[in-house]
C-alpha positions as CSV (number, residue, x, y, z in Angstrom):
1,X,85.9,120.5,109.8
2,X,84.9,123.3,111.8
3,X,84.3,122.4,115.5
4,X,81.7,124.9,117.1
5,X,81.5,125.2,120.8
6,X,78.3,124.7,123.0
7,X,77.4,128.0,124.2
8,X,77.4,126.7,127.8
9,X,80.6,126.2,128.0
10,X,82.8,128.4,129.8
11,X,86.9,128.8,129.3
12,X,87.3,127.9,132.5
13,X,90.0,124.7,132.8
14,X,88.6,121.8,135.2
15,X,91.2,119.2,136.8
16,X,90.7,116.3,138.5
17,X,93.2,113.7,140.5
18,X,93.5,110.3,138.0
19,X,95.3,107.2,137.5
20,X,93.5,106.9,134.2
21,X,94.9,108.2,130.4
22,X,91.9,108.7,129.4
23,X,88.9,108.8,131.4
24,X,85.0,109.4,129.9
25,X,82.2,109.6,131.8
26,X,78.8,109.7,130.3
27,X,79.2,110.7,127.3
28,X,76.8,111.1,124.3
29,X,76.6,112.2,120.9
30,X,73.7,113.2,118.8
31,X,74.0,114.6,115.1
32,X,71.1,116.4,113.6
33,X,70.1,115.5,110.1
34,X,67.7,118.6,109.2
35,X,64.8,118.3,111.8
36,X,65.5,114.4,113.0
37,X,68.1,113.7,115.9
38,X,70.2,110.8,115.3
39,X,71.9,109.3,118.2
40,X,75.5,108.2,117.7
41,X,76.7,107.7,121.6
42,X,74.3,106.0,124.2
43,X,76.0,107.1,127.8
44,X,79.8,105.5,127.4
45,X,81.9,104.9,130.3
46,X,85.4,104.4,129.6
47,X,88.6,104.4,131.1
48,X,92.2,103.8,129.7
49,X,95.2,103.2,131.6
50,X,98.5,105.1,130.3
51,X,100.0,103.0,127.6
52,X,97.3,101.1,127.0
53,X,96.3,99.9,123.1
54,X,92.6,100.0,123.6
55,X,91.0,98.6,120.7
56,X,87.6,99.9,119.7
57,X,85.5,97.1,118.0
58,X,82.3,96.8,116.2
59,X,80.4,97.0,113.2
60,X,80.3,99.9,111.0
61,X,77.9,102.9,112.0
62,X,78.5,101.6,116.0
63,X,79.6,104.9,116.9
64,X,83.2,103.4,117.6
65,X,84.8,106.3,115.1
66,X,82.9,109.1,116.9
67,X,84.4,108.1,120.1
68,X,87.5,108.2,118.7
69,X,87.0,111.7,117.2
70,X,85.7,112.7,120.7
71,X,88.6,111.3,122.6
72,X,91.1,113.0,119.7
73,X,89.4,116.4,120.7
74,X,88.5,116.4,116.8
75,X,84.8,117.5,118.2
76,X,82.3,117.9,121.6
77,X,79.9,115.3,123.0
78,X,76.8,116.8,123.1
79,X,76.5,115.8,127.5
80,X,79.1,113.8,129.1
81,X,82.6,114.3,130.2
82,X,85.9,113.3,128.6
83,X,89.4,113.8,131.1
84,X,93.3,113.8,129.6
85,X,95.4,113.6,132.0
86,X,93.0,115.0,134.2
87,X,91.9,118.0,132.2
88,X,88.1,117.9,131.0
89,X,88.5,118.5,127.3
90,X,84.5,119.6,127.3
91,X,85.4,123.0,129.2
92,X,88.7,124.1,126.4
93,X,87.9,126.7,123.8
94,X,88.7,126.0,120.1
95,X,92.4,126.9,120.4
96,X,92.9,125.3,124.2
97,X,91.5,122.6,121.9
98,X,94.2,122.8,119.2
99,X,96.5,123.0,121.1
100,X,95.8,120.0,122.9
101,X,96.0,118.2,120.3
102,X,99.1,119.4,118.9
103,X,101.0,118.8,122.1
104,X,99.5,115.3,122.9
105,X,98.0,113.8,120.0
106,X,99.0,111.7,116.9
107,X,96.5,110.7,114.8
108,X,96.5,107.8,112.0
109,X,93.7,107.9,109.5
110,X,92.2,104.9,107.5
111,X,93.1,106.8,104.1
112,X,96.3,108.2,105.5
113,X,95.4,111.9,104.4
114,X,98.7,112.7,103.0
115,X,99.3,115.8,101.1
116,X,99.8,114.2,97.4
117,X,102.1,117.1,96.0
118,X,104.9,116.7,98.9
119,X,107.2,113.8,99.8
120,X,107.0,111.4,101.9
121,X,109.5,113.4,104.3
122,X,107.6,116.7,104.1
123,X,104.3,115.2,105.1
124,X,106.5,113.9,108.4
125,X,107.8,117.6,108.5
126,X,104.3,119.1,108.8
127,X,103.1,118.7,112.7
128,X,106.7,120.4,113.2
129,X,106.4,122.9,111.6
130,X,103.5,124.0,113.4
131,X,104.7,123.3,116.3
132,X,107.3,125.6,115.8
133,X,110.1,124.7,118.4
134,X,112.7,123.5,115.5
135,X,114.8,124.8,112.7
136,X,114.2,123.3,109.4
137,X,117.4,121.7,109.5
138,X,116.1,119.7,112.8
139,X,112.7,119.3,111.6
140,X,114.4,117.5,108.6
141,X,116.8,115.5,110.6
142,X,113.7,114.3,113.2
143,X,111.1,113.3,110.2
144,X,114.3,111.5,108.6
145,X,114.8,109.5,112.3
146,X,110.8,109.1,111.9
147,X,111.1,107.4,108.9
148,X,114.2,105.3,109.8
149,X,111.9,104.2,112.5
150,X,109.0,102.9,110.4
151,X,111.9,101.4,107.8
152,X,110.8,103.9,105.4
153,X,114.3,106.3,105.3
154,X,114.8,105.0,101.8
155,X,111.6,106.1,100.2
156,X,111.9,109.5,101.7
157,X,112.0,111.9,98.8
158,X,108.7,109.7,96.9
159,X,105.6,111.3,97.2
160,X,102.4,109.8,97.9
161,X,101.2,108.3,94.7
162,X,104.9,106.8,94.5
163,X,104.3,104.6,97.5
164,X,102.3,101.8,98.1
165,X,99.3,101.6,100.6
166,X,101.2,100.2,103.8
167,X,103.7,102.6,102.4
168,X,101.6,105.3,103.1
169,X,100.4,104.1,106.2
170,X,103.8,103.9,107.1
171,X,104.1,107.5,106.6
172,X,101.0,108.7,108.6
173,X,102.4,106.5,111.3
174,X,105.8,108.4,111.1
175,X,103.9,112.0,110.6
176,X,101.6,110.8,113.9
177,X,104.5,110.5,116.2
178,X,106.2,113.8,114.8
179,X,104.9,116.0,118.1
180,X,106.1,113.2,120.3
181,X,102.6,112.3,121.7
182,X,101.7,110.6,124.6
183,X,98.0,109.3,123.3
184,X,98.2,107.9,119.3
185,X,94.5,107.8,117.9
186,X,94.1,104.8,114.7
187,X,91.4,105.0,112.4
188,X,90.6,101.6,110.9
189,X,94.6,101.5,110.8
190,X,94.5,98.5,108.6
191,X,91.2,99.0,106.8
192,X,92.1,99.7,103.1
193,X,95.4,97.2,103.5
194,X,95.7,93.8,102.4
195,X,95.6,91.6,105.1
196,X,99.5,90.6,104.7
197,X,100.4,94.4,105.0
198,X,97.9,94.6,107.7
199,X,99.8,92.5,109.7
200,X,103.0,94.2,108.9
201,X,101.5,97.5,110.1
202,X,99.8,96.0,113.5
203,X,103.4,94.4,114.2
204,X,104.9,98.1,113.9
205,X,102.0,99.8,115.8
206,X,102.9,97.2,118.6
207,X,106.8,98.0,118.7
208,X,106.1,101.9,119.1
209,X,103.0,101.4,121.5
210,X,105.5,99.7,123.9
211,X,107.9,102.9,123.7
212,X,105.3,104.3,126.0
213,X,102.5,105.9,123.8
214,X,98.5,105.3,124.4
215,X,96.9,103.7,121.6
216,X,93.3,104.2,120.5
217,X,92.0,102.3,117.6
218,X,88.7,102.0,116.0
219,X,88.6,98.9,113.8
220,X,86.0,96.1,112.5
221,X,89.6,94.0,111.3
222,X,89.1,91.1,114.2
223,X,93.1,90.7,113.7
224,X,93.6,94.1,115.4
225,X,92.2,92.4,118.4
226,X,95.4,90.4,119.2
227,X,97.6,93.3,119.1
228,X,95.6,95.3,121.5
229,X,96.0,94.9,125.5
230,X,92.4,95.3,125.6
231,X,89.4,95.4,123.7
232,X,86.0,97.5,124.2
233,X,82.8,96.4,122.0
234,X,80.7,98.8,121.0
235,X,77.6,98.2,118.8
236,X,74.6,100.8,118.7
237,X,76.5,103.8,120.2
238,X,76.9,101.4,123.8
239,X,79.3,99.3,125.5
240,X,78.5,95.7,125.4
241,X,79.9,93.0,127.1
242,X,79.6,89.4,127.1
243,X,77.6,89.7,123.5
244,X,79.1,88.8,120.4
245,X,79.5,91.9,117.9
246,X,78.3,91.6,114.4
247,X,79.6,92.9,111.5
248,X,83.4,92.1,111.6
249,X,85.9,92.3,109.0
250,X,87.8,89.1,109.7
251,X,85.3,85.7,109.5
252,X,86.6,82.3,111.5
253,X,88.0,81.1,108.3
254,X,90.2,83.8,107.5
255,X,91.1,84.1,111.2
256,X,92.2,80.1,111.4
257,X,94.3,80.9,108.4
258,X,95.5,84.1,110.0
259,X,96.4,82.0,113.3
260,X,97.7,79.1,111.1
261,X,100.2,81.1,109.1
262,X,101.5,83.3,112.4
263,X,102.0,79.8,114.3
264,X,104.7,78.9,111.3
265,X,106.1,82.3,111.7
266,X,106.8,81.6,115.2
267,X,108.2,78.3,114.6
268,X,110.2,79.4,112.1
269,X,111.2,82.8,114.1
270,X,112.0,79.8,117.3
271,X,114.6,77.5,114.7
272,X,116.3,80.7,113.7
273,X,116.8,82.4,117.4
274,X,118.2,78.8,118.8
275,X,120.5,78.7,115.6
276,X,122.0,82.1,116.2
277,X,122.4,81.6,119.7
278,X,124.3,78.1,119.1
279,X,126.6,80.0,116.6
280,X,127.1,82.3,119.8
281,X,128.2,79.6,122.2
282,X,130.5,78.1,119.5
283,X,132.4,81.6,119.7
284,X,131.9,81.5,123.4
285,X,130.0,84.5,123.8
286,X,127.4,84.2,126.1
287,X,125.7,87.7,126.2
288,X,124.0,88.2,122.8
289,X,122.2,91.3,122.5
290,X,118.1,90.6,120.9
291,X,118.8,93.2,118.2
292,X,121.9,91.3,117.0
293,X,119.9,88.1,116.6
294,X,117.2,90.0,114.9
295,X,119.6,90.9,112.5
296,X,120.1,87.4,111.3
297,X,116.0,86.7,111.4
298,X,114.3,87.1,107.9
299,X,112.0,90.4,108.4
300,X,109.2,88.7,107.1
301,X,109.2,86.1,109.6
302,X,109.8,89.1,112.2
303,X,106.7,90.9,110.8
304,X,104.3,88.2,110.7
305,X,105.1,87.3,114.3
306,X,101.7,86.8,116.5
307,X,103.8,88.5,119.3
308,X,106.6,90.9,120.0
309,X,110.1,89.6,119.5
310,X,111.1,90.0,123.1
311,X,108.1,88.7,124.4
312,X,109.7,85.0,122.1
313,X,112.8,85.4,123.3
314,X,111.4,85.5,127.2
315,X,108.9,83.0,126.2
316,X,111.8,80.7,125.3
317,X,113.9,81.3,128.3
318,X,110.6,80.3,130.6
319,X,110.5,77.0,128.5
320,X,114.1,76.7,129.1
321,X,114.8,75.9,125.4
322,X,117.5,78.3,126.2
323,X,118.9,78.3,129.3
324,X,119.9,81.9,130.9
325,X,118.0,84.8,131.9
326,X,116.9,88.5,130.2
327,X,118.3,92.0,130.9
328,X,117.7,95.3,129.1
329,X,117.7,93.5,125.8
330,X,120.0,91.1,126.4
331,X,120.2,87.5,126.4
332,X,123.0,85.9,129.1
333,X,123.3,82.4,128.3
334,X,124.2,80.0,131.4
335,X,127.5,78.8,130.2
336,X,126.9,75.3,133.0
337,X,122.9,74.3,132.1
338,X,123.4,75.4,128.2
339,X,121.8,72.7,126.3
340,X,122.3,74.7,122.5
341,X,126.1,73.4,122.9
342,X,125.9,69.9,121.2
């Protein structure tokens, strides 16, 4: 794609004093298909807190993938602002631009855009490589760590057609995170993925979105919803609230299974955790670390979670089905009120 800039821009750099990640103000977006002016953003308002997962909902053609391309500096609105961190992306040049985006932004794509003739560790290598600042032997060892990190290290020398679709994915989420971004943009991340490895794939977007990243997405899967902090609808290139959007992936049905099948996970997930930790007191060890019980947790049951392993174990300490606090990652069972001991 080549990204042409408005002739009334200048390369001048404007900051501004924000709380907000992302910040847009008025922004619009009109395509020209020969002579006729389509409208694809209405005047959006928009603003995105720093670690944030802002979902982006609404039917296709809503405009919701044109805001994300906008936000991702992948193109210009044609009147409106759009801040990061402060800095009005409207007023960079084409290389400002660039380079924006390959300091700050990861991007995930619905059809994961990997390069078919490399492997699934020199697709990870690529944003390095541009970004120039490593050797090849420490390119290699980060997109190796990458790839650990989505539990894909195995599979690292397979290339593309090798690997299965969540596969992939798994691999455009690895490459996305290569420049160490601080805003991650998804592109109907679970769009051409069975719902199962949907699931598996919103579960591992939630675990790196809390290692301090802001995440974008633009989706119609109603399942993303519950994985996101927040949710913006967007139907006919506007914000809507309080309306119910059309045109959704996920239908009740399929969402009461969805919900159905999680709520065994967690009680599965709940019998395991309170098994481990009675093993624990047996040995009378009271401080168990939550990647040690992890360990002895099926990872499908971890996977299909409908919310983030430490968030259960916490949720089970408030209920006092275990009786002790949280630190850092670590459980500290209260060796007088214990009640996992019988």
């Amino acid at each position: 794609m080549v990204i042409k800039k408005p002739i009334s821009k200048t390369d001048d750099i404007s900051t501004i004093n924000t709380p907000y990640k992302i910040l847009v103000e008025g922004v619009h977006k009109t395509y020209l298909l020969g002579a006729t002016a389509v409208p694809a953003l209405r005047g959006i308002d928009l603003k995105i807190k720093p670690g944030e997962f802002t979902g982006l909902m609404g039917p296709s053609g809503c405009g919701k993938t044109t805001l994300l391309n906008l936000i991702g500096g992948l193109d210009y609105p044609t009147r409106g602002k759009i801040y990061l961190d402060g800095q009005d992306m409207s007023r960079l040049n084409e290389n400002q631009l660039a380079d924006l985006r390959r300091d700050k932004i990861g991007y995930v794509f619905q059809f994961y855009n990997l390069l078919p003739l490399l492997s699934a560790l020199e697709n990870v290598m690529i944003p390095l490589h541009f970004q120039g600042t490593l050797s090849k032997r420490a390119r290699k060892r980060k997109a190796m760590e990458l790839l650990k990190l989505v539990k894909l290290d195995e599979r690292a020398h397979h290339t593309p057609s090798e690997l299965s679709g969540g596969e992939q994915q798994r691999v455009a989420i690895a490459r996305a995170f290569a420049n160490d971004p601080s805003i991650v943009m998804l592109d109907e991340p679970t769009g051409d993925l069975d719902s199962k490895t949907g699931i598996e794939i919103l579960n591992l977007l939630r675990d790196l979105n809390r290692k301090g990243a802001t995440f974008i997405a633009a989706t119609h899967d109603a399942a993303v919803s519950e994985y996101c902090t927040r949710i913006v609808h967007i139907r006919d290139g506007k914000i809507v609230k309080g309306l119910e959007v059309s045109g959704l992936k996920e239908t009740e049905e399929m969402r009461s299974a969805r919900l159905d099948l999680q709520a065994k996970y967690k009680e599965k997930c709940e019998v395991e955790i309170l098994k481990t930790v009675r093993e624990s007191i047996k040995d009378h060890n009271y401080e168990i670390r939550f990647s040690k019980i992890r360990e002895q947790i099926n990872p499908d049951i971890i996977s299909n979670l409908p919310l983030h392993f430490d968030d259960l174990m916490a949720e089970l300490v408030e209920k006092e089905d275990i009786k002790g606090k949280i630190n850092s990652g670590v459980l500290y069972i209260s060796k007088e009120r214990s009640n996992l001991d019988d």
